[in-house]
N, C-alpha and C positions, 0 to 999 in steps of 0.2 A: 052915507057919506057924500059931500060936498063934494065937489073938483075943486081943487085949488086955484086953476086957470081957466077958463075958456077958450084964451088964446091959444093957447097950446094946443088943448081939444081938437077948437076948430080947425087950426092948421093941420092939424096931424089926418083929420077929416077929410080934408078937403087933396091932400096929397096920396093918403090909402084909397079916397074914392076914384082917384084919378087912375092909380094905378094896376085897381082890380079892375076896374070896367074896361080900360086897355087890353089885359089878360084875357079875359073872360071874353071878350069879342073875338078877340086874336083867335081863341077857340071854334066858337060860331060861325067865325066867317069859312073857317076851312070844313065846318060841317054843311056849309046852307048847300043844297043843288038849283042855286038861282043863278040868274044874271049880276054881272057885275053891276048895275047902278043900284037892283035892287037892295042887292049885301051891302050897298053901301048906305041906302037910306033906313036898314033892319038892322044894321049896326049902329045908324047915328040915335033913332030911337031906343032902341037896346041897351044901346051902351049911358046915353040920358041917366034914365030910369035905374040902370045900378048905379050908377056915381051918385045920384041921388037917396040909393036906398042906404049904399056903405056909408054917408054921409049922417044922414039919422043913424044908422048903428050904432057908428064911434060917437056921438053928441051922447048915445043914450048910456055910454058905459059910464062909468063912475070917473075916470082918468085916462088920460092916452094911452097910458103905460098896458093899458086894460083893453085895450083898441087894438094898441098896435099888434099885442099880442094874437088877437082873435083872426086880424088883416092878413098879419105876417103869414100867420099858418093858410089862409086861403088862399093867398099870394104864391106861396110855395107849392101848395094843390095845381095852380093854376100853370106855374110855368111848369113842374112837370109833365101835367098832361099837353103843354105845349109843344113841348119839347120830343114826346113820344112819339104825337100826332105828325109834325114836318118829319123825325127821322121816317118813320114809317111810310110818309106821301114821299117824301124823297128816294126811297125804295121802290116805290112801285113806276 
């Protein structure tokens, strides 16, 4: 099956990749035992490279709907373990 839009796709692409690679670093950064400039230049690469790859994922599914779906759920992965990680550093 065809997509019906592109535009849609892409947008929807381009704002899931945005917002998992933010998660997903968010994660990394409170796991690295480096220096702050480093976390910041192993985030900026890092974080690249997934916006990039969630970007190909949603282009490759058939529809947004199909995207978002896959996103959402990693998205919600992502701020959980976010969210466990700070309660927990904020404990210690």
């Amino acid at each position: 099956m065809i997509s019906k839009s592109l535009w849609t796709q892409s947008i929807a692409a381009f704002f899931w990749g945005l917002l998992l690679s933010i998660s997903i670093m968010l994660n990394l950064n409170k796991l690295m035992p480096l220096a702050t400039d480093t976390r910041l230049f192993v985030g900026l690469l890092v974080g690249f490279c997934t916006w990039a790859a969630v970007i190909t994922f949603c282009l490759s599914r058939n529809d947004a709907k199909q995207a978002a779906r896959a996103c959402g759920l990693w998205l919600l992965i992502s701020v959980l373990v976010n969210v466990v990680m700070y309660v927990l550093w904020g404990l210690l």
